[in-house]
C-alpha positions in Angstrom: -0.5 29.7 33.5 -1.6 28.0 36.7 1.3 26.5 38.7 -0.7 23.3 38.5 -1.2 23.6 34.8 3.1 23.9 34.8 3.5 21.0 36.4 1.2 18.6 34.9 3.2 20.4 31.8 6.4 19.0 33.3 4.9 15.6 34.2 3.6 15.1 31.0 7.6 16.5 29.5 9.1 14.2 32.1 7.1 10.8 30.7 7.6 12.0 27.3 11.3 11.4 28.1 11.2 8.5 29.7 9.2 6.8 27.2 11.5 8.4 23.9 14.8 7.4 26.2 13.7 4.2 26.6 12.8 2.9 23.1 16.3 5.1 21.9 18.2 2.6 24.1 16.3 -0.4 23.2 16.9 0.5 19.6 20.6 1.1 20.4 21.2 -1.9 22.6 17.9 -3.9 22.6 15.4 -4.1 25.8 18.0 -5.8 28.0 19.8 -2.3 28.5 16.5 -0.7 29.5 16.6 -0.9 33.6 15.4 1.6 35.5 18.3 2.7 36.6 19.9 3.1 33.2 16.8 5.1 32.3 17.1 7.2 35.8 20.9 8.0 34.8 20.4 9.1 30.7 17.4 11.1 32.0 19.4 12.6 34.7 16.2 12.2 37.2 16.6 10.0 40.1 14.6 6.2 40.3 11.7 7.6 42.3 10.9 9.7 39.8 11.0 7.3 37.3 8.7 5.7 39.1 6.3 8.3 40.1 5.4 7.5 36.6 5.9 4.1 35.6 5.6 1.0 38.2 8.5 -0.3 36.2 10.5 -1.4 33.5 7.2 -3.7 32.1 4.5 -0.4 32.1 7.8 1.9 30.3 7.8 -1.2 27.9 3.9 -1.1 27.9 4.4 2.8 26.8 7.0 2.0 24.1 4.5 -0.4 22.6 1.5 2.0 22.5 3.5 5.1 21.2 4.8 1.8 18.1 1.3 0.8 17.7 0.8 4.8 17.3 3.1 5.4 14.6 2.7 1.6 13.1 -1.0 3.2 12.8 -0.1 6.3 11.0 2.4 4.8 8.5 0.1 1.7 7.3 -2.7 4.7 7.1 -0.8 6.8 4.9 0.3 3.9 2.8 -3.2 2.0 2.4 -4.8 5.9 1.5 -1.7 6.8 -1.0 -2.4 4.1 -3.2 -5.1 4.3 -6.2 -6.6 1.2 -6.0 -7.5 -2.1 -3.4 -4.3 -4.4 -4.8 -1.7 -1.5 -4.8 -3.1 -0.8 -0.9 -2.5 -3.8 0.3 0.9 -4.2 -1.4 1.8 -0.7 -0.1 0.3 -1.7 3.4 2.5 -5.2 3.3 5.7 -3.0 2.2 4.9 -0.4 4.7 4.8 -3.1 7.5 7.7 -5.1 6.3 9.9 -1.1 6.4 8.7 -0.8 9.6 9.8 -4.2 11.1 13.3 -3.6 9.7 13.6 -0.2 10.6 12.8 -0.4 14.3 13.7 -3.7 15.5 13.4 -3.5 19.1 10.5 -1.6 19.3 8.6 -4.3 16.9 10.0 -6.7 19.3 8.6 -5.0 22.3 4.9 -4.5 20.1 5.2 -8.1 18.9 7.3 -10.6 20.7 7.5 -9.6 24.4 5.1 -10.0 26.6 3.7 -6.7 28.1 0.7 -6.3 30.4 -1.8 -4.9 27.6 -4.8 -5.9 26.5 -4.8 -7.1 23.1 -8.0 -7.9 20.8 -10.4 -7.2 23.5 -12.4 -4.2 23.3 -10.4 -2.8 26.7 -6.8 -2.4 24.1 -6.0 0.8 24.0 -6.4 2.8 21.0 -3.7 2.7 18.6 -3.5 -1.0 19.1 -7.1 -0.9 17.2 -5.8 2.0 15.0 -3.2 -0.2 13.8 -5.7 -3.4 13.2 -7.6 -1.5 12.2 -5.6 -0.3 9.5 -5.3 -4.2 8.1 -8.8 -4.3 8.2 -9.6 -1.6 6.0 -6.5 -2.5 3.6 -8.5 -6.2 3.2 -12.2 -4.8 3.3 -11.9 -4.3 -0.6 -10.4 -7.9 -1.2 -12.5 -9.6 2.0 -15.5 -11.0 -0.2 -17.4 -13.5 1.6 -14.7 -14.2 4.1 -14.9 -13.2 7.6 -13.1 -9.8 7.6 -11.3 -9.6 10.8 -10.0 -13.1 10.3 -8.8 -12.0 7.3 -7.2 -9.6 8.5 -5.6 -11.8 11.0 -4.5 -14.0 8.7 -2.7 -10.6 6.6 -1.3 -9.9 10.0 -0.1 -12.8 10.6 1.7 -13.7 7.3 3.2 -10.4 7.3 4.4 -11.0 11.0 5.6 -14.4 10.3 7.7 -13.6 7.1 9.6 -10.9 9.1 10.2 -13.0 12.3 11.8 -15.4 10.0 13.8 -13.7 8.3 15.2 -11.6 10.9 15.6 -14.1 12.8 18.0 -15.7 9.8 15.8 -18.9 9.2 14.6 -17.2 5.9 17.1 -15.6 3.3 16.7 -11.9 3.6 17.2 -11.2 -0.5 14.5 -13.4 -1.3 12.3 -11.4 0.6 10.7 -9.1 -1.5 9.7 -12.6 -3.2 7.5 -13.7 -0.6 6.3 -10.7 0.3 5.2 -10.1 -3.4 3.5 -14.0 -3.1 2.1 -13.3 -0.5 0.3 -9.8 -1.4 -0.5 -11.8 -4.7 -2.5 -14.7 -2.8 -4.7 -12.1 -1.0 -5.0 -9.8 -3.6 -5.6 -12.8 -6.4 
């Protein structure tokens, strides 16, 4: 192995670790506890290291979110293909979002309610962004009809996104929430 090989290795190791540290902490004790120099001491590298790599605490965020969008991507995938039929996908999909949501709060804050310097729903977002759309879109394409797909899918998107806001946020009661989310894979799926 080349010595330049090693260390883009390393770098690559080094961002790897930055990135996984910081959504562990967010998750721990949400985004406000993510500063570079909390992030420079778990690591044990100094702050110019840290930002050899990232310009700041906004591009590690912007990291966070892709890697989510990532696995968001794989897990609505492995739902919507599980199920044997169109109406089962989608209610798989909708559960599969809703499991996500609760299970990683802070990181679906960071994909969903902070504002990070991406590019969303332009053809410049970065792949699992689209990977992860693109997941409701497929999950609808059965269901879509005559209706305009991707604002179908938007509006999936955006019912799923709004049920879970609310309720984590309290202003919806968390045990009637299989309820809605069975309404509203029924109204699409109807």
């Amino acid at each position: 192995m080349s010595i330049q090989t090693r260390r883009e290795r390393e770098r690559a190791e080094r961002e790897r670790l930055i990135v996984t540290t910081a959504r562990e902490l967010a998750e721990s004790e949400g985004w406000d506890a993510v500063t570079t120099r909390r992030l420079a001491a778990e690591i044990e590298y100094s702050q110019p290291v840290l930002y050899s790599h990232f310009k700041g605490k906004d591009a590690i965020m912007a990291a966070v979110v892709v890697e989510g969008f990532a696995d968001m991507a794989a897990e609505l995938r492995a739902a919507r293909t599980a199920a044997p039929d169109p109406r089962q996908a989608l209610a798989a999909v909708g559960a599969a979002y809703a499991a996500f949501a609760e299970r990683r709060p802070a990181l679906y804050d960071a994909m969903f309610t902070h504002a990070v310097d991406l590019p969303f729903a332009t053809p410049e977002a970065p792949p699992a962004l689209k990977a992860a759309f693109g997941e409701l879109l497929e999950v609808v394409r059965p269901l879509a009809g005559d209706d305009d797909l991707p604002a179908l899918a938007e509006t999936f998107w955006s019912g799923l996104h709004g049920l879970m806001t609310l309720m984590r946020s309290g202003r919806l009661r968390r045990e009637d929430h299989d309820k809605r989310l069975a309404i509203l894979i029924g109204r699409f799926s109807g």
